[in-house]
N, CA, C and O atoms as a DFTB+ gen file, in Angstrom:
716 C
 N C O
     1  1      28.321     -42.188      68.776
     2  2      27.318     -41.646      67.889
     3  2      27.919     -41.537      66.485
     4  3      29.064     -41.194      66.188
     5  1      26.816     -41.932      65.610
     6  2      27.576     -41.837      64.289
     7  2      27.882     -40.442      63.682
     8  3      27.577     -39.414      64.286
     9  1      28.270     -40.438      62.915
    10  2      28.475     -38.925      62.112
    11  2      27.422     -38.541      61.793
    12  3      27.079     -37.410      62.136
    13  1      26.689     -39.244      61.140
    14  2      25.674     -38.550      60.383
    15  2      24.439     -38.349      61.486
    16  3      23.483     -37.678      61.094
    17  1      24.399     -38.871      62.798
    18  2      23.992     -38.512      63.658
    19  2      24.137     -37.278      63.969
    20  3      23.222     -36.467      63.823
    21  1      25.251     -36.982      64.418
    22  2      25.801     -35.849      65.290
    23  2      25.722     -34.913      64.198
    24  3      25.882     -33.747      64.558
    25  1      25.498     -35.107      62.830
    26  2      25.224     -33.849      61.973
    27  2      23.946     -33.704      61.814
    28  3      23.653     -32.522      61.636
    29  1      22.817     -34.614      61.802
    30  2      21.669     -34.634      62.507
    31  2      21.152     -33.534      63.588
    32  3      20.105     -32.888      63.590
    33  1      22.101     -33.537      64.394
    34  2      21.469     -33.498      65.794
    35  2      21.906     -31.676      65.730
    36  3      21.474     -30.881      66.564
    37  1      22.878     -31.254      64.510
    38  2      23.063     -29.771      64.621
    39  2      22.068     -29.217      63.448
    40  3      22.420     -28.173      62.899
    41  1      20.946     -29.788      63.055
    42  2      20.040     -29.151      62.362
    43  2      19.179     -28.016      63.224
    44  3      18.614     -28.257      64.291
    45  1      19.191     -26.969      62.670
    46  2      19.696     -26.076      61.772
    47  2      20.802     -25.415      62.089
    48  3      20.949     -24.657      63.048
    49  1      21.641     -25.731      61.212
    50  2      23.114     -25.248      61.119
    51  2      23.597     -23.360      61.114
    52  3      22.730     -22.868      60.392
    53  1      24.001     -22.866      61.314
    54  2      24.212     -21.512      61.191
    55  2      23.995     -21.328      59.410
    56  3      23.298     -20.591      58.713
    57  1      25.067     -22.504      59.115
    58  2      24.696     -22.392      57.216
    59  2      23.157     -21.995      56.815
    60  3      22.633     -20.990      56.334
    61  1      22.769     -23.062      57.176
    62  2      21.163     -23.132      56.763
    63  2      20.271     -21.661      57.089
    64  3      19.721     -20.886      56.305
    65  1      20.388     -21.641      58.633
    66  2      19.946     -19.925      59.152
    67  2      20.561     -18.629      58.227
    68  3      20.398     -17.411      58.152
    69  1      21.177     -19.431      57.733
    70  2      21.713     -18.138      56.892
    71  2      20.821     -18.077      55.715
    72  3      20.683     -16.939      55.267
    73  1      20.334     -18.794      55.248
    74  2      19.322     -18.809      54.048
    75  2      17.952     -17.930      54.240
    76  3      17.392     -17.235      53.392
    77  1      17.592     -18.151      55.541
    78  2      16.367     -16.842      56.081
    79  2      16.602     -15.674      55.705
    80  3      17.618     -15.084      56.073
    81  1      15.481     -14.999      54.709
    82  2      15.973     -13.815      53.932
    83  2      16.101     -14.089      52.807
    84  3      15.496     -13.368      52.013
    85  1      16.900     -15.190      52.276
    86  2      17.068     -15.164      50.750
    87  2      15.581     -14.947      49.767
    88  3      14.531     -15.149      50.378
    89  1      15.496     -14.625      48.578
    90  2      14.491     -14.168      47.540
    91  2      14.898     -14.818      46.232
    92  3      15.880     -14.397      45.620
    93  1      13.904     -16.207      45.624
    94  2      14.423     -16.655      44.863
    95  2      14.291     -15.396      43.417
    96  3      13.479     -14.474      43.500
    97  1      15.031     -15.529      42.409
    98  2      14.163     -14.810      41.189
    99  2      13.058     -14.453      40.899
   100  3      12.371     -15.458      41.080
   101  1      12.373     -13.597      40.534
   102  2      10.791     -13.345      40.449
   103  2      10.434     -14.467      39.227
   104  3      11.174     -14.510      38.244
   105  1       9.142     -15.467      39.345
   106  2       8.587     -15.693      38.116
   107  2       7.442     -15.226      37.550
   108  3       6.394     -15.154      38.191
   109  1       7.554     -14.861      36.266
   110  2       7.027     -14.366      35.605
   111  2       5.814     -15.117      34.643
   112  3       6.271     -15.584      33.600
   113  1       3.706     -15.380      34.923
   114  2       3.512     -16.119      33.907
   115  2       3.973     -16.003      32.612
   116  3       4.528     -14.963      32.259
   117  1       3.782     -17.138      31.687
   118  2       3.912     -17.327      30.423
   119  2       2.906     -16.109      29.639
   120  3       3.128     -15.325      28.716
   121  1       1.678     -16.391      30.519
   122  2       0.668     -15.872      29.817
   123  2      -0.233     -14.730      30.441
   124  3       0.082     -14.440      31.595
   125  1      -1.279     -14.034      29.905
   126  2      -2.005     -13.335      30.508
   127  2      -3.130     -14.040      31.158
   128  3      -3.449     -15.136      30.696
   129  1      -3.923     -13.443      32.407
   130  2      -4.859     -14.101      32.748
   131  2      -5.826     -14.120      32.241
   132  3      -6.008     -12.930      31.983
   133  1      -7.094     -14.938      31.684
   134  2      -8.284     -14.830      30.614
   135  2      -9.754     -15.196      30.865
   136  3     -10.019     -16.221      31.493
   137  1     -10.509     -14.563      30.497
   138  2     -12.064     -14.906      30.794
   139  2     -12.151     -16.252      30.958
   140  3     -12.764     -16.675      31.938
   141  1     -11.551     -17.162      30.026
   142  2     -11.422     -18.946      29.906
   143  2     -10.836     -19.124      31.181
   144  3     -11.484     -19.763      32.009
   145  1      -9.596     -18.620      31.525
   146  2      -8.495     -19.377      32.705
   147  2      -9.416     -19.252      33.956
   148  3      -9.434     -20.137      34.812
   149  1     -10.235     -18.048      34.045
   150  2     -10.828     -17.393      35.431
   151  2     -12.183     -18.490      35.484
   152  3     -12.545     -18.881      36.594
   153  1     -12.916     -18.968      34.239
   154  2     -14.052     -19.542      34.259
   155  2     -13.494     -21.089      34.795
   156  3     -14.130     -21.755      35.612
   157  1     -12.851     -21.309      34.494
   158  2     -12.204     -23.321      34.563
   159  2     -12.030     -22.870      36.206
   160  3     -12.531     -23.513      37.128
   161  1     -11.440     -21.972      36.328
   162  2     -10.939     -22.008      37.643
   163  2     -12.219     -22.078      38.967
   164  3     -12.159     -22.729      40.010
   165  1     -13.103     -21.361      38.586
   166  2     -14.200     -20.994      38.863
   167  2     -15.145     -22.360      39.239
   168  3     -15.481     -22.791      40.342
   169  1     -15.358     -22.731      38.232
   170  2     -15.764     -24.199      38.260
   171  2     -14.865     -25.309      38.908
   172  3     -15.518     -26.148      39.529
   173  1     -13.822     -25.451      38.901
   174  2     -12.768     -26.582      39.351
   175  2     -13.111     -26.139      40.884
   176  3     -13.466     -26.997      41.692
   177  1     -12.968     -24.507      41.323
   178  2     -13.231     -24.627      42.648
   179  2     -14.615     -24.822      43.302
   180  3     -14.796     -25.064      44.496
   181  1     -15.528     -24.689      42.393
   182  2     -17.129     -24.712      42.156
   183  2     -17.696     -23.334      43.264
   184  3     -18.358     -23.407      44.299
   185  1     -17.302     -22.501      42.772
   186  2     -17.532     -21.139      43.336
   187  2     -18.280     -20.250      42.112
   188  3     -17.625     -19.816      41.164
   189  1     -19.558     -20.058      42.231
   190  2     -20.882     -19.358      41.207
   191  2     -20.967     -18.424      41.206
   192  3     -21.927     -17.876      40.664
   193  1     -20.057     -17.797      41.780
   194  2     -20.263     -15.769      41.821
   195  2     -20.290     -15.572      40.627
   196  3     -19.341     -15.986      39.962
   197  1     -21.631     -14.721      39.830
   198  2     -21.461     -14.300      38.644
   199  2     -20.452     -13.106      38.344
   200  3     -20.377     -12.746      37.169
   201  1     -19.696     -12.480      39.263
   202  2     -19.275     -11.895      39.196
   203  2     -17.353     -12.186      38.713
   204  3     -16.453     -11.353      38.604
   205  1     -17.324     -13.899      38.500
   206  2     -16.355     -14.487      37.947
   207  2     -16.508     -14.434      36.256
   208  3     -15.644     -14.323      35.387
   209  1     -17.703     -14.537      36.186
   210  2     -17.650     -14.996      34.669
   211  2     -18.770     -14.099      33.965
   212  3     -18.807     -13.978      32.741
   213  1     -19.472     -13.619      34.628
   214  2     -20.371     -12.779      33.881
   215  2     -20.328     -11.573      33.530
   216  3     -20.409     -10.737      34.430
   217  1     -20.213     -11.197      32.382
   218  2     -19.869      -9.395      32.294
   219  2     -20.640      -8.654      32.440
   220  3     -20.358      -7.528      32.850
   221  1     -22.252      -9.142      32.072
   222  2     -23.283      -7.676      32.364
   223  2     -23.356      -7.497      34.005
   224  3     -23.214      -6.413      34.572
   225  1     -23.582      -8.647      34.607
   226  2     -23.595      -8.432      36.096
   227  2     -21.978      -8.259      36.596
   228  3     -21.731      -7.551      37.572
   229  1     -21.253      -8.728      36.099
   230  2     -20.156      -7.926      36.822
   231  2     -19.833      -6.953      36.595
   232  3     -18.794      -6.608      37.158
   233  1     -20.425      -6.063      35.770
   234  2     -20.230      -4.222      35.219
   235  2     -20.878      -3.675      36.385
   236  3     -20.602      -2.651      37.009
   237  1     -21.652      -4.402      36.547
   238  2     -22.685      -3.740      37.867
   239  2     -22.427      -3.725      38.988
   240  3     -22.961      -3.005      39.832
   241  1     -21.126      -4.928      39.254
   242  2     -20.915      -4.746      40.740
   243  2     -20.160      -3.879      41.410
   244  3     -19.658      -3.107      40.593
   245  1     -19.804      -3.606      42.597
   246  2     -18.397      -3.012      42.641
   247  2     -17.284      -2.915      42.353
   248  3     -16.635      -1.907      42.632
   249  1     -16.714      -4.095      41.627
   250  2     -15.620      -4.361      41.057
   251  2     -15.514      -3.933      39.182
   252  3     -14.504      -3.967      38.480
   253  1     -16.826      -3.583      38.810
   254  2     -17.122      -2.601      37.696
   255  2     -16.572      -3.489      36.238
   256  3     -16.444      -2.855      35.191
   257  1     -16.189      -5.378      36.291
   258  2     -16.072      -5.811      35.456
   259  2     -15.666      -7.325      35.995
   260  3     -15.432      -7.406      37.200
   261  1     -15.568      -8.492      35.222
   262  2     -14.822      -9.963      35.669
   263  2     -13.706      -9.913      36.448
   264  3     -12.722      -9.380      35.935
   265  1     -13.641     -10.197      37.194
   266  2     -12.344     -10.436      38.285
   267  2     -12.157     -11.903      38.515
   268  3     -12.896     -12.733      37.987
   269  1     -11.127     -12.229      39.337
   270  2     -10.905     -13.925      39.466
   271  2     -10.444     -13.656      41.073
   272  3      -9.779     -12.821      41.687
   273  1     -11.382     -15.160      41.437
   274  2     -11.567     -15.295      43.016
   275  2      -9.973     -14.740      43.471
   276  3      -9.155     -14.425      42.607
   277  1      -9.722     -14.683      44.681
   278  2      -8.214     -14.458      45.793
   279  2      -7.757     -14.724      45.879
   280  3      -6.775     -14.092      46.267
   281  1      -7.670     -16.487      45.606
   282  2      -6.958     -17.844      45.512
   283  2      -6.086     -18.143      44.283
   284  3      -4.985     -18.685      44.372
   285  1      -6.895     -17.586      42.636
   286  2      -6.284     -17.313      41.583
   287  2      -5.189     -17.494      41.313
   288  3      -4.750     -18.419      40.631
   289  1      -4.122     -15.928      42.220
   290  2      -2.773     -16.141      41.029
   291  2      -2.194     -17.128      41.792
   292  3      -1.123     -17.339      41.222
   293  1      -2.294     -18.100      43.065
   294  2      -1.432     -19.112      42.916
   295  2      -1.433     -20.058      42.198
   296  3      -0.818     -21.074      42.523
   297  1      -2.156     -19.968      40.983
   298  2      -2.321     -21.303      40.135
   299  2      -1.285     -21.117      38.837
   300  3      -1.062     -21.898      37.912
   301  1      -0.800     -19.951      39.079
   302  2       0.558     -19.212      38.108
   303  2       1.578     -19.824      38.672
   304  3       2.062     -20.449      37.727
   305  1       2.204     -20.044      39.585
   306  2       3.523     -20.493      40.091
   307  2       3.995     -21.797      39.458
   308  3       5.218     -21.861      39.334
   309  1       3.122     -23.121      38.919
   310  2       3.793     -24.240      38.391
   311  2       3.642     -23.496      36.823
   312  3       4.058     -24.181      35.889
   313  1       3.233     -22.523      36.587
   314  2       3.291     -22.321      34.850
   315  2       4.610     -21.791      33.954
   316  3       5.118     -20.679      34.104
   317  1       4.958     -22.566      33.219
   318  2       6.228     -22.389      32.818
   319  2       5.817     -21.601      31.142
   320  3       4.735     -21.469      30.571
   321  1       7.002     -21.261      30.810
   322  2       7.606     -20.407      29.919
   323  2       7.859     -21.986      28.778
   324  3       8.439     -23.001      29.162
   325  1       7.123     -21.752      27.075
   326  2       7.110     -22.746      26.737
   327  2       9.163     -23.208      26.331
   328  3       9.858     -22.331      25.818
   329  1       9.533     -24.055      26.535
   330  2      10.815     -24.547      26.053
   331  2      11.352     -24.637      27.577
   332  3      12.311     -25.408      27.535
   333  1      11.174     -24.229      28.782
   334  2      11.755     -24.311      29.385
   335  2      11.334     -25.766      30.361
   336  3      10.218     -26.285      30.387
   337  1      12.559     -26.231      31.126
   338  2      12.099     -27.649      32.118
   339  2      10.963     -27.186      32.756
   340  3      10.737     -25.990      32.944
   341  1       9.737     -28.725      33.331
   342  2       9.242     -28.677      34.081
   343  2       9.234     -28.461      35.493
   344  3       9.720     -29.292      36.259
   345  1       8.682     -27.336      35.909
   346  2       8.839     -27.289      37.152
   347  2       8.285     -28.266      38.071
   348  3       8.414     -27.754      39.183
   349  1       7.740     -29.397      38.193
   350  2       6.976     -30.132      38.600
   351  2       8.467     -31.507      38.971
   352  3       8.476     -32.283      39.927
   353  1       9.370     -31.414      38.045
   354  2      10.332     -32.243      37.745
   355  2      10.868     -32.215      39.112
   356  3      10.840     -33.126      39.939
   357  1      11.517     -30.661      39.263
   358  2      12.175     -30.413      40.282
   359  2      11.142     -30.141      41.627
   360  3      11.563     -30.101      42.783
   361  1      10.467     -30.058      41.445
   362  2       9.582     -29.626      42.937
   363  2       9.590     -31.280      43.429
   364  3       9.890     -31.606      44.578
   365  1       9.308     -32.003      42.637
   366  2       9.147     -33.648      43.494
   367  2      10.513     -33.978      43.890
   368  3      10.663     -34.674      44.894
   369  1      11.874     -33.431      43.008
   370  2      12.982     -33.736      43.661
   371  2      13.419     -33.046      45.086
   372  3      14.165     -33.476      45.965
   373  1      12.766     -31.956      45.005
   374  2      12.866     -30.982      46.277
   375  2      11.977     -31.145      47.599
   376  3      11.648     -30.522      48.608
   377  1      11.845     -32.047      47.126
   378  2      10.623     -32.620      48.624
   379  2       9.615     -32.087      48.984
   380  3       9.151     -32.186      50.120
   381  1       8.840     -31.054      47.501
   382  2       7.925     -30.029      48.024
   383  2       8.144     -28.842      47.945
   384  3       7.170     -28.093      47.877
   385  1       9.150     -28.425      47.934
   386  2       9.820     -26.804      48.471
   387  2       9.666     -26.475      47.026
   388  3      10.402     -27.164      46.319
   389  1       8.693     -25.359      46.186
   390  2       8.296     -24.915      45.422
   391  2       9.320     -24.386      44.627
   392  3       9.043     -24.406      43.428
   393  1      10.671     -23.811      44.978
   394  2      11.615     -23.458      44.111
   395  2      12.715     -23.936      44.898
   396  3      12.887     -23.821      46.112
   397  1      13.714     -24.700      43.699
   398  2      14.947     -25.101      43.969
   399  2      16.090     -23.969      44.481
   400  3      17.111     -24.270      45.100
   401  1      15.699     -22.607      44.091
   402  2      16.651     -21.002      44.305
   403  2      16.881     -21.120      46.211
   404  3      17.888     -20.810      46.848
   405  1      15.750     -21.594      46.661
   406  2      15.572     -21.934      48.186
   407  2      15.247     -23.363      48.580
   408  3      14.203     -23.740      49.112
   409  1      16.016     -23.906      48.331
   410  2      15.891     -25.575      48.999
   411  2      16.795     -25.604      50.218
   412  3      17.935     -25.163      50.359
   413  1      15.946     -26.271      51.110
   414  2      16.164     -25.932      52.357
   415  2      17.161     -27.759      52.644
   416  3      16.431     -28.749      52.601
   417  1      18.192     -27.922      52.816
   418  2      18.675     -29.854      53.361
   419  2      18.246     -30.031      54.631
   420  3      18.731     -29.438      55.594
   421  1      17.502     -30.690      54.676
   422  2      17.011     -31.284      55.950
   423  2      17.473     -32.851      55.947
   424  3      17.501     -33.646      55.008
   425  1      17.808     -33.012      57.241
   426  2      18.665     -33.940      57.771
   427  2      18.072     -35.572      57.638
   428  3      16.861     -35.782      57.701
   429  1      18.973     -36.585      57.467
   430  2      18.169     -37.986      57.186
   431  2      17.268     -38.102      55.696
   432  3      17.420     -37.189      54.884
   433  1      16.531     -39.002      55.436
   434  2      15.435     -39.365      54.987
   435  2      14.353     -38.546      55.005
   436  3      13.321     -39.161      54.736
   437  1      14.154     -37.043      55.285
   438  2      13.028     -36.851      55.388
   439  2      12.295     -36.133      54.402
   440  3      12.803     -35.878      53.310
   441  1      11.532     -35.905      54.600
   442  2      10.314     -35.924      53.401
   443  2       9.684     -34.892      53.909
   444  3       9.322     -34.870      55.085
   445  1       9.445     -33.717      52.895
   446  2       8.688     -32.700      53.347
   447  2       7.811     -32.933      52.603
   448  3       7.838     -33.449      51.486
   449  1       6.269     -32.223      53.732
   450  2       5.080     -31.835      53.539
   451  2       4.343     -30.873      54.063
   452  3       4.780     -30.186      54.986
   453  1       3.320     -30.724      53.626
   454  2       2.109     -29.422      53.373
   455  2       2.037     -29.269      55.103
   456  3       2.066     -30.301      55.773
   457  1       1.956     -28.133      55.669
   458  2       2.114     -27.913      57.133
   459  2       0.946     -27.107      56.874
   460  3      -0.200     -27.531      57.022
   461  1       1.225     -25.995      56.503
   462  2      -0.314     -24.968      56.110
   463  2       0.311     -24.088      55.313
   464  3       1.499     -23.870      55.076
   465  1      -1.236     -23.372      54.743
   466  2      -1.065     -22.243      53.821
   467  2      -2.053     -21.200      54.402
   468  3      -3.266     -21.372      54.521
   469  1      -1.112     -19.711      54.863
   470  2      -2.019     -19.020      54.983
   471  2      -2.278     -17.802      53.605
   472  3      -1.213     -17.287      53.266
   473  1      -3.195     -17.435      53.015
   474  2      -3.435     -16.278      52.164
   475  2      -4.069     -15.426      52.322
   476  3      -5.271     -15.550      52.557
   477  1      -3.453     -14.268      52.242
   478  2      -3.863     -12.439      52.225
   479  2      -4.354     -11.715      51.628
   480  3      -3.972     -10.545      51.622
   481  1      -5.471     -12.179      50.844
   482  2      -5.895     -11.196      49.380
   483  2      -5.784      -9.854      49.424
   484  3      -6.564      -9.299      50.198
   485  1      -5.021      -9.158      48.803
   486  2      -5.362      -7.902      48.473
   487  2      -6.332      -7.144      47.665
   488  3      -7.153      -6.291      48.004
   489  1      -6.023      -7.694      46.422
   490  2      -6.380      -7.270      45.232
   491  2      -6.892      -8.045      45.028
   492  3      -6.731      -8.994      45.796
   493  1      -8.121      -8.264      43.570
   494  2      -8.707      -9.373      42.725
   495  2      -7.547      -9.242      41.252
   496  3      -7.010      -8.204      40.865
   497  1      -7.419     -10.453      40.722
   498  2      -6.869     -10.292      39.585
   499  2      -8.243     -10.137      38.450
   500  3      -9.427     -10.472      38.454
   501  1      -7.336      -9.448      37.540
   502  2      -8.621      -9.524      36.272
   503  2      -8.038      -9.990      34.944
   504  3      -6.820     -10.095      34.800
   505  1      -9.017     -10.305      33.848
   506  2      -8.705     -11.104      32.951
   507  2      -7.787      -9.607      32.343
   508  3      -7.910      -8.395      32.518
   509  1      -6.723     -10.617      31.458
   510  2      -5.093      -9.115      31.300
   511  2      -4.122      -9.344      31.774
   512  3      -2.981      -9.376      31.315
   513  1      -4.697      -9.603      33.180
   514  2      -3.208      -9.228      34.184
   515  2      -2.097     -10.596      33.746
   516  3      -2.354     -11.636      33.140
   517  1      -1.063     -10.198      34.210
   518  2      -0.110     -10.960      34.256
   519  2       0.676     -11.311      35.120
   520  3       1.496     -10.432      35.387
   521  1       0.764     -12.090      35.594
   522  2       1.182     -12.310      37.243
   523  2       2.433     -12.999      37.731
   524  3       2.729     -14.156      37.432
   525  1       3.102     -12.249      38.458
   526  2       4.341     -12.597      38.798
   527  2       4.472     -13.023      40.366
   528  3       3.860     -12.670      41.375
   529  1       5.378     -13.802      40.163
   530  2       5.191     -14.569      42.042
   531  2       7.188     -13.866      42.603
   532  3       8.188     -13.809      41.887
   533  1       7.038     -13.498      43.985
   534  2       8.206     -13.508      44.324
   535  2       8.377     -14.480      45.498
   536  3       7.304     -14.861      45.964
   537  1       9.222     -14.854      45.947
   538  2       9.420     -16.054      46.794
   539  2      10.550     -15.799      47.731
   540  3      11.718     -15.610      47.391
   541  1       9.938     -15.818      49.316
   542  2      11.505     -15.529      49.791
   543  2      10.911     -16.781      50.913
   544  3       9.840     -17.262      51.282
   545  1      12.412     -16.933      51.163
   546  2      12.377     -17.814      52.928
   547  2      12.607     -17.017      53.786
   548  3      13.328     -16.030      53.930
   549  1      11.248     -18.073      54.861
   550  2      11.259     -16.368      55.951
   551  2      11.636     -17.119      57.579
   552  3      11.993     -16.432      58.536
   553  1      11.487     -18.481      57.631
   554  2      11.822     -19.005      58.356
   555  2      12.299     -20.322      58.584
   556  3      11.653     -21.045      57.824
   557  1      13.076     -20.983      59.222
   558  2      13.329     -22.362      59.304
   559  2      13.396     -22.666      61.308
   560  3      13.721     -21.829      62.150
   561  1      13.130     -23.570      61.458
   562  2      12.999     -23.944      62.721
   563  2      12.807     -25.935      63.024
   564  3      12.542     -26.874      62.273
   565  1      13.036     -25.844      64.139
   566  2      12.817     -27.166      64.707
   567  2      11.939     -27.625      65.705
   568  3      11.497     -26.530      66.054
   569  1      11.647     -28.039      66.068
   570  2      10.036     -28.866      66.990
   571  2      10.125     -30.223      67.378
   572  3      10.459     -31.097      66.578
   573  1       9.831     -30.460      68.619
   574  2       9.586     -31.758      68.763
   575  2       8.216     -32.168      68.629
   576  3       7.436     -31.457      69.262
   577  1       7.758     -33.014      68.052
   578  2       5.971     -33.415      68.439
   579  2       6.264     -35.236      68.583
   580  3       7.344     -35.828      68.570
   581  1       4.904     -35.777      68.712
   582  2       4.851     -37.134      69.067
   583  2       5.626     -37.771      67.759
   584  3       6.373     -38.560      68.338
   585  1       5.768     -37.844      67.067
   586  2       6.345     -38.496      65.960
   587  2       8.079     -38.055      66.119
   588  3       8.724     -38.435      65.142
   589  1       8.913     -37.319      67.191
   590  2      10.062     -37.129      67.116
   591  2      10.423     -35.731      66.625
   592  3       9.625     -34.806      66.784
   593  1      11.653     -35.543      66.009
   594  2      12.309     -34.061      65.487
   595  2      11.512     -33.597      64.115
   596  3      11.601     -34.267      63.086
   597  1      10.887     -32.638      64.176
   598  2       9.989     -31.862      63.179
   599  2      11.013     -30.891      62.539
   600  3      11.573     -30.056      63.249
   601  1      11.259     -30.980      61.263
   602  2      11.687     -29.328      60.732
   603  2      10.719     -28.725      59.877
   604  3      10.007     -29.276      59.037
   605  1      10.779     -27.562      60.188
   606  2      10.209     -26.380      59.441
   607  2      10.427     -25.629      58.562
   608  3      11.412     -24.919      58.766
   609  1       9.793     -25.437      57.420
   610  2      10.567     -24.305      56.420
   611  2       9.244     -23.470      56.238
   612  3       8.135     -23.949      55.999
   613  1       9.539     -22.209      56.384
   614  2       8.248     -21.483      56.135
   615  2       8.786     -20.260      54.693
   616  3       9.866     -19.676      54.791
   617  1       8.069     -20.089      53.734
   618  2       8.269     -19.235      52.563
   619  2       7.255     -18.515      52.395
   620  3       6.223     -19.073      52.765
   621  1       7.097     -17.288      51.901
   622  2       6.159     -16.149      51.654
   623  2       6.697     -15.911      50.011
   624  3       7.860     -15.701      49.665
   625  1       5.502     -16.011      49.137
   626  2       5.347     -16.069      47.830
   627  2       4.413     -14.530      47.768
   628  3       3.222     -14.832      47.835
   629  1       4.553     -13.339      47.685
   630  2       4.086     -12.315      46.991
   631  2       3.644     -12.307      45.479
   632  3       4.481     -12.522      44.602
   633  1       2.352     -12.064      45.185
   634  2       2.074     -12.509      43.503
   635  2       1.376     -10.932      43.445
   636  3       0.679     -10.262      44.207
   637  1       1.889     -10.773      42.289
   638  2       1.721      -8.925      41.435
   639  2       0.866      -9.387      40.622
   640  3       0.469     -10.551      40.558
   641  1       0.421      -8.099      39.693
   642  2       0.065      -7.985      38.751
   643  2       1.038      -6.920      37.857
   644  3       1.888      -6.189      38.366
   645  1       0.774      -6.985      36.646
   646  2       2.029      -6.442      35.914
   647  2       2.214      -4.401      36.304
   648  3       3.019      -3.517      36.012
   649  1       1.023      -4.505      37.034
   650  2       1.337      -3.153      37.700
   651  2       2.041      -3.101      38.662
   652  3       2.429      -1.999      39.047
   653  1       2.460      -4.423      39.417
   654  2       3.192      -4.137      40.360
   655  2       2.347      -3.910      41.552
   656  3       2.847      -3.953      42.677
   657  1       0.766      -3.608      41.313
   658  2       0.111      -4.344      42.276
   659  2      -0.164      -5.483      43.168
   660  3      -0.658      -6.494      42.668
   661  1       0.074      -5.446      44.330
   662  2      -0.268      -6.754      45.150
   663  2      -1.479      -7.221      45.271
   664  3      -2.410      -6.648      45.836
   665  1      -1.510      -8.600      44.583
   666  2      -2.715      -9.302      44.607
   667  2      -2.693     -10.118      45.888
   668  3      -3.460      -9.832      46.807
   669  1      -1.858     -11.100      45.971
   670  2      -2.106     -11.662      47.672
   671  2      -0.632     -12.116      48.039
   672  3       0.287     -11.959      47.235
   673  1      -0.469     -12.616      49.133
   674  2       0.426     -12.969      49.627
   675  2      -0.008     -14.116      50.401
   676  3      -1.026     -14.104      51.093
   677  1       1.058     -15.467      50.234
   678  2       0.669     -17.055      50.987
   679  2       2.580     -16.985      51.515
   680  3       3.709     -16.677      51.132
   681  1       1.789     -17.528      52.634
   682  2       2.942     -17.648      53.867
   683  2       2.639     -19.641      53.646
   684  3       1.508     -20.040      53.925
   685  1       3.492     -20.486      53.255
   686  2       3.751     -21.791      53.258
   687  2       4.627     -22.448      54.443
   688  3       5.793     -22.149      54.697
   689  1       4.105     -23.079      54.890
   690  2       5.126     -23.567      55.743
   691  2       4.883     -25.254      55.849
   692  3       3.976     -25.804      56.473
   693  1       6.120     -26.009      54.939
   694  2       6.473     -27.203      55.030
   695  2       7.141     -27.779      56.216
   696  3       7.960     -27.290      56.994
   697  1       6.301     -29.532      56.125
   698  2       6.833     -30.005      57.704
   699  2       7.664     -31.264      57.335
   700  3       7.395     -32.007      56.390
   701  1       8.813     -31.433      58.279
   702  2       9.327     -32.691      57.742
   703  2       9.877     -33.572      59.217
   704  3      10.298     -33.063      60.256
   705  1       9.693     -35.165      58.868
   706  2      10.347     -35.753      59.698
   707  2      11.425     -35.926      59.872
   708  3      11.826     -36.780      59.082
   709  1      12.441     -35.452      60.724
   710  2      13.954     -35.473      60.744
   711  2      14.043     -37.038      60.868
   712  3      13.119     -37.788      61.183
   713  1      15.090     -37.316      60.619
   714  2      15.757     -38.686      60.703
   715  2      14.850     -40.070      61.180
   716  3      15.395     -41.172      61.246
């Protein structure tokens, strides 16, 4: 058996298990969230609640002013800070895995992809807020399915508002073909 086999075949390494737990840096948007950002968004997802974009009827509702759908602050996580690299640069070098602070080596050639996303709304964001994502790895694992050795990376992204309120939480979990 070749080497790079037999190092193959010890995925996931104690090294790697050791990364479960880690918390990359918090990011922080550039910007505040805005009647404009919440309306595009609104439309791109084609969701008509006047209660996205309208202020007399959204004074009236329960939410007592504009809020932005549940789905929202994950559209903060690729937004960068102006002068700094694209994050987009490194996410395609990372095979997907949203921050390089937690890049997971998976063994061979393989190529990670979208497995699922689950999300937890808590809160609504509102136009103001400012939204910060935290990012930890919460799991890594292995699988066999019809296509051969599956790895797993699963991450939980927590997104605030500058109160430190929890707006939602997405549990990600990328799939890749081992070798």
């Amino acid at each position: 058996m070749s080497t790079t086999k037999a190092k193959e075949k010890e995925w996931p390494t104690p090294q790697i298990m050791a990364l479960i737990g880690k918390e990359a840096r918090p990011r922080t948007s550039p910007d505040e969230a805005t009647k404009s950002d919440i309306r595009r968004f609104v439309q791109a997802v084609m969701d008509d609640n006047p209660v996205y974009y309208d202020e007399a009827r959204a004074a009236k509702s329960k939410f007592g002013g504009v809020v932005a759908p549940g789905s929202y602050p994950i559209t903060f996580t690729g937004k960068r800070h102006p002068g700094t690299p694209d994050p987009m640069d490194e996410r395609v070098r990372s095979l997907g895995q949203e921050s390089r602070e937690l890049y997971v080596p998976v063994p061979g050639d393989a190529r990670m992809f979208h497995g699922s996303s689950d999300l937890e709304i808590r809160r609504l964001a509102r136009p103001g807020d400012r939204i910060t994502v935290r990012e930890r790895l919460v799991d890594i694992f292995e699988k066999t399915g019809r296509s051969g050795r599956l790895a797993f990376v699963v991450t939980e992204k927590t997104f605030t508002n500058q109160r430190g309120e929890v707006l939602c939480i997405e549990r990600y979990t990328g799939v890749g073909i081992v070798g």
